[in-house]
GUGU-701903 format. One record per atom (N, C-alpha, C): residue number from 1; chain; atom name; x, y, z. Coordinates in pm, whole numbers, plus 50000, padded with zeros to 5 digits. Example, Ala and Ser with C-alpha at 12.3 -4.5 7.8 and 13.67 -1.06 7.14 Angstrom:
// residues 2
R   resi   chain   name       X       Y       Z
R      1       A      N   51319   49431   50780
R      1       A     CA   51230   49550   50780
R      1       A      C   51320   49670   50780
R      2       A      N   51285   49775   50708
R      2       A     CA   51367   49894   50714
R      2       A      C   51290   50003   50787
//
This chain:
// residues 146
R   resi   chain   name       X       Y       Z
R      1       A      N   52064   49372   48993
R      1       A     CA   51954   49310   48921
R      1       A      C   51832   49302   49012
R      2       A      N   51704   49315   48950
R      2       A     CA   51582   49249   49014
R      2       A      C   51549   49168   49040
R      3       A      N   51513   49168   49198
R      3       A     CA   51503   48999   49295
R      3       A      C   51362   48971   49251
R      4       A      N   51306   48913   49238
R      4       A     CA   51145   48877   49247
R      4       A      C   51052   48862   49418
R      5       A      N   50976   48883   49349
R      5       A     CA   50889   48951   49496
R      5       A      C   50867   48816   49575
R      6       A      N   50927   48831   49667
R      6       A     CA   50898   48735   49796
R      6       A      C   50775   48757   49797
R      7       A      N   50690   48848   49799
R      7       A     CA   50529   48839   49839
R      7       A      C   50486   48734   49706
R      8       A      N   50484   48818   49593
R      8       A     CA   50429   48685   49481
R      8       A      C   50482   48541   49484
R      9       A      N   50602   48502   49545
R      9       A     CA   50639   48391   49535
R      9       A      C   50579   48308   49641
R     10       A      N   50516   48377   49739
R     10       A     CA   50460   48267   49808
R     10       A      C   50355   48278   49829
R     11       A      N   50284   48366   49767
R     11       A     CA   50140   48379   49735
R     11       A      C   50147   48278   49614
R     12       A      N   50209   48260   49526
R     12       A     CA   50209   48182   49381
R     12       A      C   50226   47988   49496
R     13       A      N   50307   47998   49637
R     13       A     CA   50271   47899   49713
R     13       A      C   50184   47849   49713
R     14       A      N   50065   47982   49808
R     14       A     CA   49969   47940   49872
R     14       A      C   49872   47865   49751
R     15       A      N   49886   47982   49671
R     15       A     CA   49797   47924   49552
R     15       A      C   49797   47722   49515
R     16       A      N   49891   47688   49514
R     16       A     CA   49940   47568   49446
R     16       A      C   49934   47456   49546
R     17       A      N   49951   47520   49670
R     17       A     CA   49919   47456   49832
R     17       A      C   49742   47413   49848
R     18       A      N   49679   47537   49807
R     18       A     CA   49519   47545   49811
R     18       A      C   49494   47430   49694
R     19       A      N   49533   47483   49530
R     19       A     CA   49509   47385   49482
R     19       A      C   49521   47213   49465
R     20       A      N   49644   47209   49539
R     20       A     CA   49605   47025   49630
R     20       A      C   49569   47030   49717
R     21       A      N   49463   47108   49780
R     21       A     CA   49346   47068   49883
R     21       A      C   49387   47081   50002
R     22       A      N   49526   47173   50042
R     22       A     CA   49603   47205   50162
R     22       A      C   49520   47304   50240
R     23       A      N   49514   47308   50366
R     23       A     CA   49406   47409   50401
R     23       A      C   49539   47562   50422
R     24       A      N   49465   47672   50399
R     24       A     CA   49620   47770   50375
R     24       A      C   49543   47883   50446
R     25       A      N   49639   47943   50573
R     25       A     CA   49596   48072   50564
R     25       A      C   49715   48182   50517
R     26       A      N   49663   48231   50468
R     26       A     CA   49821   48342   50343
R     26       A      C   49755   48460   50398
R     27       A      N   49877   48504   50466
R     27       A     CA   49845   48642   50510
R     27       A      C   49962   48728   50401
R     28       A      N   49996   48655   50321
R     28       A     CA   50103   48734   50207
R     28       A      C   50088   48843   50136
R     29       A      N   49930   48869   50082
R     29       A     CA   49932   48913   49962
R     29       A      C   49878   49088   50040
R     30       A      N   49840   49069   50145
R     30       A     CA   49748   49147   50210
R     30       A      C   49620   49198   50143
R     31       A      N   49575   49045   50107
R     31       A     CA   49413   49106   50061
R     31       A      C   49310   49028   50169
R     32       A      N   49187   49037   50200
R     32       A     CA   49119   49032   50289
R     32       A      C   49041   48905   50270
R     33       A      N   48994   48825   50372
R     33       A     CA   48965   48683   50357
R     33       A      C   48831   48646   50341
R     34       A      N   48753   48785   50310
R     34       A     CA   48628   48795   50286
R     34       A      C   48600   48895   50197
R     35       A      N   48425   48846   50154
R     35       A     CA   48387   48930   50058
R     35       A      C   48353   49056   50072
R     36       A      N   48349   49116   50017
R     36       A     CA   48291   49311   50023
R     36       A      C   48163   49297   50063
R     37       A      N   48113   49386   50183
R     37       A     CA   48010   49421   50208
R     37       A      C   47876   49437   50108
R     38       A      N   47756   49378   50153
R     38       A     CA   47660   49362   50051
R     38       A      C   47637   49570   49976
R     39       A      N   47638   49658   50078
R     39       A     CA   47649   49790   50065
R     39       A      C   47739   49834   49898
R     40       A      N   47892   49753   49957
R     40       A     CA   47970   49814   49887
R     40       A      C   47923   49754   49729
R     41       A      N   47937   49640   49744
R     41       A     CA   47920   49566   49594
R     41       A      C   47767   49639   49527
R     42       A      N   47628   49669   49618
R     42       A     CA   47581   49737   49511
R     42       A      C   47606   49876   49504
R     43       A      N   47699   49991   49548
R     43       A     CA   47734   50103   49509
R     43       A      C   47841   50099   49406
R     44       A      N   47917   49931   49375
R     44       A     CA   47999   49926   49247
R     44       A      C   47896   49924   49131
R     45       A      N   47841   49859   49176
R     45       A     CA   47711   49825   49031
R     45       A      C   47632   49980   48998
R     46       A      N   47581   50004   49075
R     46       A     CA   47503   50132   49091
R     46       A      C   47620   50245   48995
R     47       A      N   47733   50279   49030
R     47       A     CA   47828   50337   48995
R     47       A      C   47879   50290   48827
R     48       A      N   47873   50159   48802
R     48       A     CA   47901   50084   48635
R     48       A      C   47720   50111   48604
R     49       A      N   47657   50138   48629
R     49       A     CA   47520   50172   48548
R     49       A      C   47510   50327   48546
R     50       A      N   47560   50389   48609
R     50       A     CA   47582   50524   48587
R     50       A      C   47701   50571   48535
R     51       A      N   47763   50480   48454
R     51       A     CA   47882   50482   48328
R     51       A      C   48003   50514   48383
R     52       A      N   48027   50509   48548
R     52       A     CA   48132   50570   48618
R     52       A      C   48250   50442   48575
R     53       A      N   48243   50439   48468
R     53       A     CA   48381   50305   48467
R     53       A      C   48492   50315   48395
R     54       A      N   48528   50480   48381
R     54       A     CA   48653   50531   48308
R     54       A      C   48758   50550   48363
R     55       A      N   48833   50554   48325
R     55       A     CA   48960   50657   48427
R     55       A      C   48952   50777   48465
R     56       A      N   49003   50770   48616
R     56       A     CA   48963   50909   48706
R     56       A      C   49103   50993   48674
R     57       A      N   49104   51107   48731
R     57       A     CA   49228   51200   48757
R     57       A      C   49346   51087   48860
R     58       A      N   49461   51086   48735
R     58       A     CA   49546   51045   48871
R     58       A      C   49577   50986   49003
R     59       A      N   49557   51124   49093
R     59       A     CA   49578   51139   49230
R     59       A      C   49389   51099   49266
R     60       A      N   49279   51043   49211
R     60       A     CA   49160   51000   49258
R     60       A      C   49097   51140   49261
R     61       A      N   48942   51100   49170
R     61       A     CA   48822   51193   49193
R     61       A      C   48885   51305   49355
R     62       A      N   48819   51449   49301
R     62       A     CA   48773   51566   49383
R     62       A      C   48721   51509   49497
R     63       A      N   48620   51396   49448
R     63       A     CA   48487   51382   49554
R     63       A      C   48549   51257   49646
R     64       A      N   48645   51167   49621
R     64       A     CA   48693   51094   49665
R     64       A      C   48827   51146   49822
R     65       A      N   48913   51219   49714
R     65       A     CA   48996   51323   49797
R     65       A      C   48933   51377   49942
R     66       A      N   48822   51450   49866
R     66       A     CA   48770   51524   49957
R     66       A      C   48673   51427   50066
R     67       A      N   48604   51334   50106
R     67       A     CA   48586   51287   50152
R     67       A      C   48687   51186   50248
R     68       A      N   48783   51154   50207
R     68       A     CA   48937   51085   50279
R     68       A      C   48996   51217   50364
R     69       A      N   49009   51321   50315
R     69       A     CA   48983   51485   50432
R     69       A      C   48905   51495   50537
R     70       A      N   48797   51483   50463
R     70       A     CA   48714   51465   50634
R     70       A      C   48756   51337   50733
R     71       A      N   48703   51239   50634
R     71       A     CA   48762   51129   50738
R     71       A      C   48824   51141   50819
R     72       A      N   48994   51231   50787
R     72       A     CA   49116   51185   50871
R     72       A      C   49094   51307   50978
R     73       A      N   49032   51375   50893
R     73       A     CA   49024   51483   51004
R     73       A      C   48925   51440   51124
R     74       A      N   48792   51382   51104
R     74       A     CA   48717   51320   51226
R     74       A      C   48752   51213   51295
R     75       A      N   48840   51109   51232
R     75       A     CA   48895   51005   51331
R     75       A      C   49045   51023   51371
R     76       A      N   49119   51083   51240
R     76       A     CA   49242   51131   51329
R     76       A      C   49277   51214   51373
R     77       A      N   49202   51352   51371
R     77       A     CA   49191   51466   51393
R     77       A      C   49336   51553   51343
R     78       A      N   49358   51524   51224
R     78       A     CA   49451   51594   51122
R     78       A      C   49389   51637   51001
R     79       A      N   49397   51725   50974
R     79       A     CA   49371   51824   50828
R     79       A      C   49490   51807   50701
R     80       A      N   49401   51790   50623
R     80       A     CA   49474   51784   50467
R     80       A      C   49389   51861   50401
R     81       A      N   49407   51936   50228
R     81       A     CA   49367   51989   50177
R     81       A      C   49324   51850   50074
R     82       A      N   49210   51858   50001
R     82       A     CA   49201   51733   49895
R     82       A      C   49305   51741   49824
R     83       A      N   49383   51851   49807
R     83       A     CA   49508   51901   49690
R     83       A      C   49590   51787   49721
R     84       A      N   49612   51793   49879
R     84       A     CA   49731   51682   49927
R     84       A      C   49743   51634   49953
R     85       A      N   49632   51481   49916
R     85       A     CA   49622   51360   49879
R     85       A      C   49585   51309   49744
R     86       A      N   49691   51206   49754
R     86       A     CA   49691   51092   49632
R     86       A      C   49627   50955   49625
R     87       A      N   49512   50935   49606
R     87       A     CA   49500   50798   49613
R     87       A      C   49541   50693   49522
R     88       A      N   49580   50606   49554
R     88       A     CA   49685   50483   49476
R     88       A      C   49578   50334   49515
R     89       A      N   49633   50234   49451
R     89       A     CA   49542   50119   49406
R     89       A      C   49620   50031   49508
R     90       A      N   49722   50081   49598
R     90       A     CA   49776   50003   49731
R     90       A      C   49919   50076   49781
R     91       A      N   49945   50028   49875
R     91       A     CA   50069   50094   49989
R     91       A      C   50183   50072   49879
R     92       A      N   50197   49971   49843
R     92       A     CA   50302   49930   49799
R     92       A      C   50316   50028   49661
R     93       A      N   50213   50033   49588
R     93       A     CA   50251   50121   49432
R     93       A      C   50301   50248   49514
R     94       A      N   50209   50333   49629
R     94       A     CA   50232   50438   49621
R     94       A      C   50392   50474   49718
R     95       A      N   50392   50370   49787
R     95       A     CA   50582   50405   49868
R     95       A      C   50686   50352   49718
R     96       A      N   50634   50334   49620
R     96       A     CA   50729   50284   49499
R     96       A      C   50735   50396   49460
R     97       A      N   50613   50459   49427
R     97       A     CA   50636   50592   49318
R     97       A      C   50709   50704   49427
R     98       A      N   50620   50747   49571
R     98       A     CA   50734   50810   49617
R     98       A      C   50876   50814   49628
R     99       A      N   50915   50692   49660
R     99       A     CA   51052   50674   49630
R     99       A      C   51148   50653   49510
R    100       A      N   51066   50694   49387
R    100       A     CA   51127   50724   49274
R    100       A      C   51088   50836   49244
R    101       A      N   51031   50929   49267
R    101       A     CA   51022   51089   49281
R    101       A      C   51096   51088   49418
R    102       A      N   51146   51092   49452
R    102       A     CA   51244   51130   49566
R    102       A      C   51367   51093   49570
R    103       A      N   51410   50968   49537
R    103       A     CA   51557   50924   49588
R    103       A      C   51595   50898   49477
R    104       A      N   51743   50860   49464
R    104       A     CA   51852   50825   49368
R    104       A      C   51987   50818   49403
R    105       A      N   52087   50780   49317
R    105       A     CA   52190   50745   49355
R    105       A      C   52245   50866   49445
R    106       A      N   52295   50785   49549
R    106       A     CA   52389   50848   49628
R    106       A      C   52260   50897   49794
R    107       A      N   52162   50856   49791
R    107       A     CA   52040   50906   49892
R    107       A      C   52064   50789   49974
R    108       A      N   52031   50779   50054
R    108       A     CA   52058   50672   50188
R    108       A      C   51876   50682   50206
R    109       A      N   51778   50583   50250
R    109       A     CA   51687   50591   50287
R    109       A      C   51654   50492   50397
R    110       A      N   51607   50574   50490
R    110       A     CA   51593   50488   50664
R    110       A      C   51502   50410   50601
R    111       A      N   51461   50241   50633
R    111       A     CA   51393   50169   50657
R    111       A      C   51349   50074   50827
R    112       A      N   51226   50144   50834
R    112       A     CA   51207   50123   50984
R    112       A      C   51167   49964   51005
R    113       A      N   51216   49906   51044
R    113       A     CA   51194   49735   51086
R    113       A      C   51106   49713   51226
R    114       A      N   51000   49653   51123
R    114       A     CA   50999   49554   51040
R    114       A      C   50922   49591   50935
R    115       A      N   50970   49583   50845
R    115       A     CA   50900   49702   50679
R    115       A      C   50875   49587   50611
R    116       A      N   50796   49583   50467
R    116       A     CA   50735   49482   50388
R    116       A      C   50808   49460   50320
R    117       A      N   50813   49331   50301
R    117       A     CA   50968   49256   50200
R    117       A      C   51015   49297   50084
R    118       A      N   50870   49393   50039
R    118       A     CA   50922   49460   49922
R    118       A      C   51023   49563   49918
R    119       A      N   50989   49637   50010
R    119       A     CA   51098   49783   50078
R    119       A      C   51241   49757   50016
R    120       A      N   51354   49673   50043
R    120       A     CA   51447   49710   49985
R    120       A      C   51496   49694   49839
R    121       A      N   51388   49622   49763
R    121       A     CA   51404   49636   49627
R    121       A      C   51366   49745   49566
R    122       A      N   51290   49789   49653
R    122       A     CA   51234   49925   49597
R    122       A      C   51288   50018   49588
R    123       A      N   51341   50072   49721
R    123       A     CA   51510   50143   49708
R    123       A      C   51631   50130   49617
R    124       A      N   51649   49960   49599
R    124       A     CA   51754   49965   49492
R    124       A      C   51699   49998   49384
R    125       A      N   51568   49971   49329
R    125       A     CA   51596   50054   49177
R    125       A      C   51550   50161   49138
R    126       A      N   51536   50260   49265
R    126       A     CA   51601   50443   49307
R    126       A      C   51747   50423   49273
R    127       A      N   51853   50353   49281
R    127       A     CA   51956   50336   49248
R    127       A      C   51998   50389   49423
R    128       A      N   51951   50346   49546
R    128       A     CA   51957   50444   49646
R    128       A      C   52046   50315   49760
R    129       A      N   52055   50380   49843
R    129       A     CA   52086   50258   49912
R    129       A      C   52013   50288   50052
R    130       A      N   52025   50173   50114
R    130       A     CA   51953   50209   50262
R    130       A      C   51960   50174   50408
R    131       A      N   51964   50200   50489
R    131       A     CA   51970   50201   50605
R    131       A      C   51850   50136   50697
R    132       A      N   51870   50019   50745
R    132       A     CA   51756   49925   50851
R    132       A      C   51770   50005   50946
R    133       A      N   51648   50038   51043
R    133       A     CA   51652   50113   51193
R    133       A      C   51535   49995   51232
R    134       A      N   51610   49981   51371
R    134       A     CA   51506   49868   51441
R    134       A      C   51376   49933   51496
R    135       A      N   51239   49921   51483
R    135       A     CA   51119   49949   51627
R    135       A      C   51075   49890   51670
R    136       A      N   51012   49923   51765
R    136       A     CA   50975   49847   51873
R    136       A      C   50799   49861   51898
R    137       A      N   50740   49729   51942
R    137       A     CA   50605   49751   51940
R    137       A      C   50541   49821   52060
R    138       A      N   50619   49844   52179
R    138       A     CA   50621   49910   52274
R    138       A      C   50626   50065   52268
R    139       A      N   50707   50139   52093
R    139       A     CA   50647   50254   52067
R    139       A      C   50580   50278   51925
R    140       A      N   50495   50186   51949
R    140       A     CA   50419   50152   51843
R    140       A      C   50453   50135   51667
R    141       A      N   50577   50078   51680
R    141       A     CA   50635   50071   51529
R    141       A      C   50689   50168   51492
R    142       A      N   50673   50308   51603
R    142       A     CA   50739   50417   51515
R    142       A      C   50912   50485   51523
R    143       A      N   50939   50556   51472
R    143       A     CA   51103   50553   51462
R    143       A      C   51103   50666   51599
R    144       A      N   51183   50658   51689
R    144       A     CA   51208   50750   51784
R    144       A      C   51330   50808   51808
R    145       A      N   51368   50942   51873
R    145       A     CA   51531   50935   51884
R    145       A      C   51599   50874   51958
R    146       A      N   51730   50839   51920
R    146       A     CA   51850   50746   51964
R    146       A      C   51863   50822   52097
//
């Protein structure tokens, strides 16, 4: 069965904590503790007056793609084609959908620790099961060989 999200449940906390006047810092939900840049908020407006307020392709606008290409390529100095990126509305939708285009019963999937509380529900309803691997911040969170 489906557990309910430890993240919403104590974000649905903080909420109820704030509302009796508790001072809260909630690093739960992973949204940011400030407002959007004066820049960004008028290129939303600018963008809803130029009727841009439909639904895009999927995987995010050509022009979007293609600009997240350059990016990674000038600060991380890796190449992608716009083809082969997806943009998603957060980490969490898009390691959900990968892992239901990918896994299913009988798939084992490594989870590298310390992963987001959501991670192993997400696996179970791949019908998958999974495997914790410990890291270490000394190699920067990433999985290395045994």
């Amino acid at each position: 069965s489906l557990k309910p999200s430890g993240t919403i449940e104590v974000h649905a906390l903080t909420l109820q904590m704030k509302a009796a006047g508790e001072t809260v810092v909630s690093l739960c939900v992973g949204e940011p503790d400030f407002a959007p840049q004066r820049e960004i908020l008028e290129a939303i407006g600018e963008a809803a007056m130029k009727g841009l307020t439909r639904y895009t392709e999927v995987t995010g606008t050509g022009e979007l793609r293609s600009a997240i290409a350059r990016d990674l390529k000038e600060r991380k100095h890796v190449e992608y084609d716009p083809g082969e990126i997806v943009v998603a509305n957060g980490a969490k939708q898009a390691v959900y959908e990968a892992l239901m285009a990918l896994c299913g019963p009988g798939d084992d999937v490594i989870l590298p620790a310390p992963y987001w509380v959501s991670y192993p529900s997400m696996v179970d309803m791949c019908g998958a099961s999974y495997t914790t691997v410990s890291t270490s911040i000394d190699d920067g969170f990433a999985l290395t060989p045994a």
